[in-house]
C-alpha positions in Angstrom: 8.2 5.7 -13.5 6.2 6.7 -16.7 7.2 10.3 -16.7 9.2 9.3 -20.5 5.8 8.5 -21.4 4.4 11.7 -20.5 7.2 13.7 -21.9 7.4 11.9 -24.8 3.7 13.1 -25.7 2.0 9.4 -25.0 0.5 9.8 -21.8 -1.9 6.6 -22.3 1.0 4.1 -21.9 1.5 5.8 -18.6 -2.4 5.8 -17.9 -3.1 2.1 -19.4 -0.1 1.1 -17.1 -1.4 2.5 -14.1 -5.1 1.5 -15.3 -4.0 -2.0 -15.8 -2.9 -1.8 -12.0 -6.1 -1.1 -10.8 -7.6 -3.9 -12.7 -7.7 -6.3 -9.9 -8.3 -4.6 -6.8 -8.9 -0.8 -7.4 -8.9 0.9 -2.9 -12.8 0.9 -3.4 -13.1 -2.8 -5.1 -10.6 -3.9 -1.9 -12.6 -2.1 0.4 -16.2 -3.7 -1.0 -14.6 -7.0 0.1 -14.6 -6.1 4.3 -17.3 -7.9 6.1 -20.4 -6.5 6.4 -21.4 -7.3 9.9 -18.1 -6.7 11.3 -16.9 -4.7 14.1 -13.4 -3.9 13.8 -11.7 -1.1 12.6 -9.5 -1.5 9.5 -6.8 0.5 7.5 -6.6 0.5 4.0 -2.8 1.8 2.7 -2.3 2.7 -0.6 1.0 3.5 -2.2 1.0 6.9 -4.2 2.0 6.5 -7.9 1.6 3.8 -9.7 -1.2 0.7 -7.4 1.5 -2.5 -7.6 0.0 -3.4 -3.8 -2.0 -1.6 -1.4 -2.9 -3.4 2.2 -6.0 -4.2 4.2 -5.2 -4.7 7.7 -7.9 -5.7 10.7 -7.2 -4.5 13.9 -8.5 -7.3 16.7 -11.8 -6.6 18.3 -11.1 -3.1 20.8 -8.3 -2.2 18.6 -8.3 1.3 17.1 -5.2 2.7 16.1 -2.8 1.1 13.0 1.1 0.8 14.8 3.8 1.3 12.4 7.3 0.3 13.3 10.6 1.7 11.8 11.3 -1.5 10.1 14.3 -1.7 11.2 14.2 -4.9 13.7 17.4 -6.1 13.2 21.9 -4.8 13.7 22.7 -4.2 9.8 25.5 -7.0 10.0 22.1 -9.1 10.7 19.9 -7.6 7.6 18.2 -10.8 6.2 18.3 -9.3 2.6 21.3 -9.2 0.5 22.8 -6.1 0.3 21.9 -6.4 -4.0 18.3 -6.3 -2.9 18.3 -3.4 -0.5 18.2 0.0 -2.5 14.5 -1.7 -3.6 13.9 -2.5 0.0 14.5 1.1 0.3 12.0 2.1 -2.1 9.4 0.0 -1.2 9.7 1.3 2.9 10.0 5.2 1.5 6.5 4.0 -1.0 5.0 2.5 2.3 5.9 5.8 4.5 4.4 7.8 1.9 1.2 6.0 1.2 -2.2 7.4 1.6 -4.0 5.6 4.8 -7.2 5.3 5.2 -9.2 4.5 8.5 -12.2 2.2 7.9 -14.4 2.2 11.2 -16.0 -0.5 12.0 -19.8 -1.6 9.5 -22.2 -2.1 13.0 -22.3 0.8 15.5 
């Protein structure tokens, strides 16, 4: 996505796209908003390519290690998304696998 853009000699629509992404949240903005007492470790996943979501997930007190499941819970004849909806299903799993994940340890020793 934007690679038109590039080729096409106009490289800011692709850069004020993915700049106007950022705009919210940029990782370090998201990050800034983690307790600052707190004790837990947290992971910070990023998509690569263009920033449409990224994740901040707490592990409970003692926890230090983010688990990651297939995401695959269910038979397919039991797949609760219609079958219209699940090449961008597929997309957005491959996005997640190939995000950038950060550890966060915890702010108080």
């Amino acid at each position: 996505m934007g690679q038109d853009d590039i080729e096409r000699g106009v490289p800011q629509f692709f850069d004020d796209f993915r700049n106007s992404m950022y705009a919210a949240w940029r990782p370090a903005d998201l990050l800034s908003a983690l307790a600052k007492g707190s004790d837990r470790y947290c992971y910070q996943i990023v998509p690569r390519g263009l920033p449409t979501m990224q994740f901040l997930i707490g592990l409970p007190p003692g926890g230090k290690k983010l688990y990651t499941g297939t995401g695959f819970p269910w038979p397919e004849k039991e797949h609760p998304l219609d079958r219209a909806l699940r090449h961008d299903w597929n997309m957005l799993r491959l996005s997640l696998k190939m995000a950038a994940i950060g550890r966060v340890p915890p702010a108080v020793p």
